[in-house]
C-alpha positions as CSV (number, residue, x, y, z in Angstrom):
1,X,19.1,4.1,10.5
2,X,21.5,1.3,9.4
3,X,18.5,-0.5,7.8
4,X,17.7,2.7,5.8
5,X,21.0,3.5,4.5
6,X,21.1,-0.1,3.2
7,X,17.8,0.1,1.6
8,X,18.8,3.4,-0.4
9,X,22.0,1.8,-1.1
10,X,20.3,-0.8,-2.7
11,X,19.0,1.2,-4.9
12,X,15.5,0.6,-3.6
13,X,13.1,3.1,-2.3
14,X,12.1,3.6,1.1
15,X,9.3,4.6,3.2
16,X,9.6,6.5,7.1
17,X,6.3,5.4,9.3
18,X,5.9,7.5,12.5
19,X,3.8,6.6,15.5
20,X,4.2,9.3,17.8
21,X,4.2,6.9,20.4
22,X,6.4,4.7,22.8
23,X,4.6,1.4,21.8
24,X,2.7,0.6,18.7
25,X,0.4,3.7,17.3
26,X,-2.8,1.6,16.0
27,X,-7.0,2.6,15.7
28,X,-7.0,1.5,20.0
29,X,-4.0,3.1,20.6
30,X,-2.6,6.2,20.0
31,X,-1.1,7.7,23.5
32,X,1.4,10.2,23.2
33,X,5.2,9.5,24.1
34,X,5.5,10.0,28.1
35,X,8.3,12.6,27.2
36,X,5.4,14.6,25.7
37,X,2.8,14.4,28.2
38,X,3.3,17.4,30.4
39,X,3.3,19.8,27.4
40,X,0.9,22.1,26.7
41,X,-1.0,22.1,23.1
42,X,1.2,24.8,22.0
43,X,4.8,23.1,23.1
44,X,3.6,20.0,21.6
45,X,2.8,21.6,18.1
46,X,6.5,22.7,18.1
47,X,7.3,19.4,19.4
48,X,5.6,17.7,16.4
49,X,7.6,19.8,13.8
50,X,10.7,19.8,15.8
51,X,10.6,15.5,16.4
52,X,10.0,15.4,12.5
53,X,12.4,17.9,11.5
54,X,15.4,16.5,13.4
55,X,14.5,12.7,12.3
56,X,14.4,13.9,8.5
57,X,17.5,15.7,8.7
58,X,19.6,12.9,10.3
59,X,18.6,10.4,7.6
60,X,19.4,12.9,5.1
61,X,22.9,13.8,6.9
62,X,23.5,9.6,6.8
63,X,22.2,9.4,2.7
64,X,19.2,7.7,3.4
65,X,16.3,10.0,3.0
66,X,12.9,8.5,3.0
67,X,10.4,8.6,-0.2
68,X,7.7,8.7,1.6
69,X,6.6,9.9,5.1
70,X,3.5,8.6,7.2
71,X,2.5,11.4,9.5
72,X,1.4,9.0,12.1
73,X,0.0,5.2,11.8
74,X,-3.6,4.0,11.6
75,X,-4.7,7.6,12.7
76,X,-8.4,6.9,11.9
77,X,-8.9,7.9,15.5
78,X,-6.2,10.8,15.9
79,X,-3.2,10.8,16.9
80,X,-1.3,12.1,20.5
81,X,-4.2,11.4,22.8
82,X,-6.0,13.3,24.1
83,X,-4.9,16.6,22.4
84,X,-5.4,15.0,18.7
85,X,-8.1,12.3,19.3
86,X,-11.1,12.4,17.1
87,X,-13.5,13.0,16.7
88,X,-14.0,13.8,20.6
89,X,-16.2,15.8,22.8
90,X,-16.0,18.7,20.6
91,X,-15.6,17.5,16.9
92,X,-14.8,21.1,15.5
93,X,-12.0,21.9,18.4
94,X,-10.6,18.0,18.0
95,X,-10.2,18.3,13.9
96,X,-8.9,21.6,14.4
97,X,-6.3,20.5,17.5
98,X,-5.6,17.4,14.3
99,X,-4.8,19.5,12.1
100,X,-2.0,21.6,13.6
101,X,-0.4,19.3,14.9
102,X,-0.1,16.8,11.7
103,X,0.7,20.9,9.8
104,X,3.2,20.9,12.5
105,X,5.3,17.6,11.2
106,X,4.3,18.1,7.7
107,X,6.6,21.9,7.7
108,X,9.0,20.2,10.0
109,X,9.8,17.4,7.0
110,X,10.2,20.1,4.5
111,X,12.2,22.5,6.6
112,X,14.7,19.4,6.8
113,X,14.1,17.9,3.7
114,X,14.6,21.2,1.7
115,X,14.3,20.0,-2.1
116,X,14.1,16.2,-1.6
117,X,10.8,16.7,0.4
118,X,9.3,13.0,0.7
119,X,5.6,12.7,-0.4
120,X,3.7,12.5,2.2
121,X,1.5,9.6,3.5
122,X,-1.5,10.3,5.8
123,X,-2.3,6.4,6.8
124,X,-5.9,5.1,8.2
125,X,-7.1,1.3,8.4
126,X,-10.4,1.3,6.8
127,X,-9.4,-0.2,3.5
128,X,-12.8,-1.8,3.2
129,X,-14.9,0.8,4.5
130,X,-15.8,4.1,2.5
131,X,-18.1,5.6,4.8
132,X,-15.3,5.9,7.4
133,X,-12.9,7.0,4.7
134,X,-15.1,9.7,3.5
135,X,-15.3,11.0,6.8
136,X,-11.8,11.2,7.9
137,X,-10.8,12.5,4.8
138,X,-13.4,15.3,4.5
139,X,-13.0,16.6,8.0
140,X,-9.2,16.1,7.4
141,X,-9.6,18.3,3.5
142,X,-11.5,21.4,5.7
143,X,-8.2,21.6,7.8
144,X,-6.0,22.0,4.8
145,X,-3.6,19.5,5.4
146,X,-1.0,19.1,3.3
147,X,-0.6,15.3,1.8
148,X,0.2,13.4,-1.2
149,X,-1.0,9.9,-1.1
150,X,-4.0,8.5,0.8
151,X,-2.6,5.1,2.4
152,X,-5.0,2.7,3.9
153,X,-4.6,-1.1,5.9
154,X,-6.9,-4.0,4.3
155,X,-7.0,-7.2,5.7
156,X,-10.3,-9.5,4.7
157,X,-10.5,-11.1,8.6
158,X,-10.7,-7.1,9.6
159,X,-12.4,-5.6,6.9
160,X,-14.1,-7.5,4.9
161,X,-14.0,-8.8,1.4
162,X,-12.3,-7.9,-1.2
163,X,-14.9,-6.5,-3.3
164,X,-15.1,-3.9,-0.3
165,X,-11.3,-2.3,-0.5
166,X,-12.0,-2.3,-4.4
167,X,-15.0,0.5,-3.8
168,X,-13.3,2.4,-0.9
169,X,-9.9,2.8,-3.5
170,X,-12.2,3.4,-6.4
171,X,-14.5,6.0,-4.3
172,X,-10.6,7.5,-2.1
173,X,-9.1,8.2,-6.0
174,X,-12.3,9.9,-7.7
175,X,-13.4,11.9,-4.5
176,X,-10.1,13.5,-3.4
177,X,-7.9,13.1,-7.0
178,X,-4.4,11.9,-5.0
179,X,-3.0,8.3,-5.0
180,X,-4.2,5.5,-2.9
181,X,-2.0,2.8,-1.9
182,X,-2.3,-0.4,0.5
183,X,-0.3,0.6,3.3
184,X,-0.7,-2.4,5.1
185,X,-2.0,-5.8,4.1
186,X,-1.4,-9.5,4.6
187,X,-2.8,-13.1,4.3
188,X,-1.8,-16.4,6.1
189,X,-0.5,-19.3,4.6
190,X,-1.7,-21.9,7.1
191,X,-4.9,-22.1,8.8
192,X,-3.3,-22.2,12.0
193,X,-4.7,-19.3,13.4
194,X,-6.6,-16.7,10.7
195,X,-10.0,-18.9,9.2
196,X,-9.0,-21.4,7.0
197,X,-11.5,-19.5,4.0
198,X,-11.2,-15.8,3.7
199,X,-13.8,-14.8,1.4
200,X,-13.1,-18.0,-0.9
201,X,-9.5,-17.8,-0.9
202,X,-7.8,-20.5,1.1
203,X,-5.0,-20.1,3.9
204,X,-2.4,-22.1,1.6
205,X,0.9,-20.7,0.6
206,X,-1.1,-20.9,-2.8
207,X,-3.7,-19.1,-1.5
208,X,-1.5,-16.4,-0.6
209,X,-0.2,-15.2,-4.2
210,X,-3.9,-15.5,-5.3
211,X,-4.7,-13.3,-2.8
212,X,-2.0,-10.6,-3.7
213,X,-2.2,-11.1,-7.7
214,X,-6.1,-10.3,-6.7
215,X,-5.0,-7.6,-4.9
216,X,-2.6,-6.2,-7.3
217,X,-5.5,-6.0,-9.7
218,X,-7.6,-3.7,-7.7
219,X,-5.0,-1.2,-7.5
220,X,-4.2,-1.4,-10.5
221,X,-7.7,-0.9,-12.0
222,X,-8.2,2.0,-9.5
223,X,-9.6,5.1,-11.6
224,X,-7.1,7.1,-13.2
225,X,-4.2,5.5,-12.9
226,X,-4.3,6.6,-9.0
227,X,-3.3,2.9,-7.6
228,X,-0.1,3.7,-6.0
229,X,0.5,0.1,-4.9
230,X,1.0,-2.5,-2.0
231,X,2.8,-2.9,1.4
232,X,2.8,-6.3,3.5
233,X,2.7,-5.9,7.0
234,X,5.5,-8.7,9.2
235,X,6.8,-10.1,5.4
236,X,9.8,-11.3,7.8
237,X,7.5,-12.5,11.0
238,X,8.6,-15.7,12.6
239,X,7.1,-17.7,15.4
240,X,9.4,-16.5,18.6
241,X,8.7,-18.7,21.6
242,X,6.8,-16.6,24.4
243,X,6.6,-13.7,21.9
244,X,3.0,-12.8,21.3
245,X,3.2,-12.3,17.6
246,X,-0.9,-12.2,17.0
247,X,-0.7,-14.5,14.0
248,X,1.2,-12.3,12.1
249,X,4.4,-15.2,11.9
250,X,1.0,-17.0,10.0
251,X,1.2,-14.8,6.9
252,X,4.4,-13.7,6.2
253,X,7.0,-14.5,3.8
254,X,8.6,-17.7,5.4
255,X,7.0,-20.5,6.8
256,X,8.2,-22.2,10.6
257,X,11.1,-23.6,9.5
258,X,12.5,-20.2,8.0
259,X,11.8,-20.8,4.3
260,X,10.9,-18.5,1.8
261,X,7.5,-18.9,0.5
262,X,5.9,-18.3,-3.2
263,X,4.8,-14.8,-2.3
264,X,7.8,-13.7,-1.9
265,X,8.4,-14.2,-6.0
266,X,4.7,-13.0,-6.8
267,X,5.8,-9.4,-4.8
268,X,9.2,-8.8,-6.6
269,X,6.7,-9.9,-10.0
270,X,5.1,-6.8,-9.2
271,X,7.8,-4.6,-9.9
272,X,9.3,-6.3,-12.8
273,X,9.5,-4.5,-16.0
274,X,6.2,-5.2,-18.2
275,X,7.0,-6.8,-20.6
276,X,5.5,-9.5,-22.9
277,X,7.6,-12.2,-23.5
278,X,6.0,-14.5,-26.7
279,X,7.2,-18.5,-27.4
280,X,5.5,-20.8,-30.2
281,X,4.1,-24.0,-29.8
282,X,2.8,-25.3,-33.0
283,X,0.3,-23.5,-34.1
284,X,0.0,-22.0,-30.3
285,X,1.3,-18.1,-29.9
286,X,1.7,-17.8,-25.8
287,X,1.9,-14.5,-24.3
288,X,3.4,-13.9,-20.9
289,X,3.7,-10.9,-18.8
290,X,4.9,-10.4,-15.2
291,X,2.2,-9.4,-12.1
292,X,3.7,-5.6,-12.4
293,X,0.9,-5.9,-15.7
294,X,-2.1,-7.0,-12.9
295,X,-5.5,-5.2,-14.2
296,X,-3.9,-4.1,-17.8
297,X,-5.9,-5.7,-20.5
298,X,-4.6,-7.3,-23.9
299,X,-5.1,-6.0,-26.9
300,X,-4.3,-6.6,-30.7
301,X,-4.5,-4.7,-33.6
302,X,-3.2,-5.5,-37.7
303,X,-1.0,-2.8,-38.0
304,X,1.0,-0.3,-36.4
305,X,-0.1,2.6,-37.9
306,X,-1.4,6.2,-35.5
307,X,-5.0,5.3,-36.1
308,X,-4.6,1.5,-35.8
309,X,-7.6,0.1,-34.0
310,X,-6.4,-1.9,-31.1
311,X,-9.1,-4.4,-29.9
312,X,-9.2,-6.3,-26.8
313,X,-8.0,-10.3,-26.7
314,X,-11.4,-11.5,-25.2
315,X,-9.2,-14.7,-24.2
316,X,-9.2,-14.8,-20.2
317,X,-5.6,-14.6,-19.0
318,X,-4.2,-17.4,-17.2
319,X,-2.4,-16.6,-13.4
320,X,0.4,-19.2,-12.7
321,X,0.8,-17.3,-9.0
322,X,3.9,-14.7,-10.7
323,X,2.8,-14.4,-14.2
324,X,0.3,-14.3,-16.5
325,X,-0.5,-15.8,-20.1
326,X,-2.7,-16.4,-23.0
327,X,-2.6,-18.5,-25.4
328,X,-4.1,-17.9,-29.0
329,X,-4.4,-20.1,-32.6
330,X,-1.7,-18.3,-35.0
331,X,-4.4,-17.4,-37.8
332,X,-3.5,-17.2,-41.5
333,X,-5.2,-13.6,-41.8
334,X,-2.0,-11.9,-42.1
335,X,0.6,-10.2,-39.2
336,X,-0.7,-9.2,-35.7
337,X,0.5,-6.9,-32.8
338,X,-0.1,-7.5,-29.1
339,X,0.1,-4.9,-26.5
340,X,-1.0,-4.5,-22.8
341,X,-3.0,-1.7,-21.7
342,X,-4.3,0.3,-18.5
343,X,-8.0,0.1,-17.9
C-alpha cells in the first residue's frame, strides 16, 4: 500500500496484479490460498468478490486507487485450482466454474470502486502464440466476462521470436476489438545466464534498448491503434546471495554493481511527449523524435492546407537506443512540413 500511494502521488499511473495465491500465481502454478481451501465452489465465488472488493476499497480509502486491475496472473491455465483449472476433465463445467469466479472479482472491483472502476486486465503468457490465445479468449468471450484490455507475457527464450508476438497482438486486436498490451516482458543484458543471441539481438546492455525500441514498434503498429503498451517484469532485480532469482537480476534495469543501465532512459523515451525536434547542419535538416513515436511513419507535405497531400519520407529512420532521426538535403523547391503519423 505505501508503494501505491507514492506512485499516485507521483502523479504516475498504477496497475493492481492479483494472484489468488500464497506464492507466485504462474501457467504451473495456480493453487488457491490455504485460507481458501476448505470452501465450497459457492463460498469461494463470494470469496473472490469479497477478497477484491475489500482490497479495492482500502486503496481507494488511502488515495491510491489502481488504473488497472489483473484478475489473476498468467491464467492461461485457470486460476484457484482445482475449482478454476482449465481446461480440465470437463471443459464446459471448468470454463463455466472460470467464469464465475473471475465475474465474482470483476463486480467486487466495481462495487468498491463505484465511479473510478479500474479497466480491467485479464493476463495470459502466450505472447507468441495465437493458437493458445485464440483459445482462451474464445472459451473466455462464451462466459461473458467482463474485461477491457487483453494483457499477455512475451519473452523470446519462452516464446519465440519476435515476429511471433507481432501476429498474436495483430490477430488479439482484430479478433476481439479491445487493447492488447505486454504485460510482462524482459531481456538480459549479459550472457550470463539467458543465450547470448535471442533471435539476433545480443545479450548487451545495447542489445537491450534494441530489443524494447523493437518492441515498442510492434505495439505500436498493432491494428487500430489497439497497442496499449509495455510492462518489464524485475526492472529493479539484483543478484541476492542464496536467493534464487532465475536470471531475472540478468535483465533488469541495473547491472551487479547497482547501476542504472541505458534501458532505463529508452522506457521513460517511451512516454515522452512526441514531438519533433529539427537542428540544421549545412545544407542537412535532422529530425528527431523520442521512442513514445516507435511505429509512426514520417511524412511531408508543401503546404498546410485541408487537402494537403502528405507523403511518406522514404528515408529509413535512424535508432540511437532513446530516439530516432532522419536526416534529409534542404531542397530549393520551396517550404516543407514534417509530421509523424500512426500506421
Amino acid at each position: 500500500m505505501p508503494l501505491a500511494v507514492r506512485v499516485k502521488n507521483a502523479g504516475l499511473q498504477f496497475m493492481l496484479d492479483f494472484h489468488y495465491s500464497d506464492t507466485w500465481a504462474d501457467p504451473g502454478d495456480q493453487l488457491k490460498p490455504a485460507a481458501w481451501i476448505g470452501l465450497t465452489f459457492t463460498q469461494l465465488v463470494q470469496q473472490m468478490h469479497d477478497y477484491n472488493s475489500n482490497c479495492i476499497a482500502a486503496f481507494k480509502a488511502a488515495g491510491a486507487m489502481p488504473d488497472y486491475v489483473q484478475v489473476g496472473n498468467e491464467i492461461t491455465g485457470g486460476m484457484l485450482w482445482t475449482n478454476g483449472a482449465v481446461p480440465g476433465g470437463n471443459a464446459s463445467a471448468q470454463w463455466s466454474q472460470l467464469g464465475q469466479l473471475m465475474k465474482a472479482a470483476v463486480q467486487g472491483i466495481a462495487d468498491a470502486a463505484g465511479a473510478n472502476m479500474p479497466k480491467i486486465v485479464v493476463h495470459i503468457d502466450r505472447g507468441g502464440d495465437w493458437a493458445a490465445t485464440q483459445w482462451f479468449f474464445d472459451n473466455l468471450n462464451q462466459q461473458a466476462v467482463p474485461f477491457d484490455i487483453i494483457g499477455e507475457s512475451y519473452y523470446p527464450y519462452w516464446h519465440g521470436p519476435l515476429s511471433n508476438v507481432a501476429n498474436c497482438l495483430t490477430n488479439a486486436a482484430k479478433r476481439y476489438a479491445k487493447p492488447v498490451m505486454i504485460a510482462e516482458t524482459g531481456f538480459p543484458w549479459t550472457n550470463s545466464y539467458w543465450t547470448t543471441n535471442i533471435y539476433g539481438i545480443p545479450g548487451t546492455t545495447n542489445g537491450q534498448v534494441q530489443f524494447l525500441v523493437t518492441l515498442a514498434q510492434i505495439v505500436k503498429n498493432v491494428p487500430g491503434r489497439l497497442g496499449a503498451g509495455i510492462f518489464w517484469w524485475g526492472a529493479e532485480y539484483q543478484k541476492v546471495t542464496g536467493v534464487n532469482e532465475a536470471g531475472f537480476n540478468t535483465a533488469s534495469f541495473f547491472d551487479a554493481g547497482g547501476n542504472v543501465l541505458p534501458v532505463a532512459d529508452a522506457v521513460g523515451q517511451l512516454a515522452a511527449p512526441l514531438t519533433l525536434n529539427p537542428s540544421l547542419t549545412g545544407s542537412n535538416l535532422t529530425l528527431q523524435w523520442p521512442l513514445s513515436g516507435a511505429g509512426m511513419t514520417l511524412t511531408a507535405a508543401t503546404n498546410l492546407t485541408p487537402l494537403a497531400a502528405w507523403l511518406q519520407v522514404t528515408n529509413a529512420p535512424q535508432n540511437t537506443g532513446t530516439t530516432f532521426s532522419v536526416t534529409l538535403p534542404i531542397g530549393s523547391s520551396g517550404s516543407r512540413f514534417y509530421r509523424l503519423q500512426s500506421n
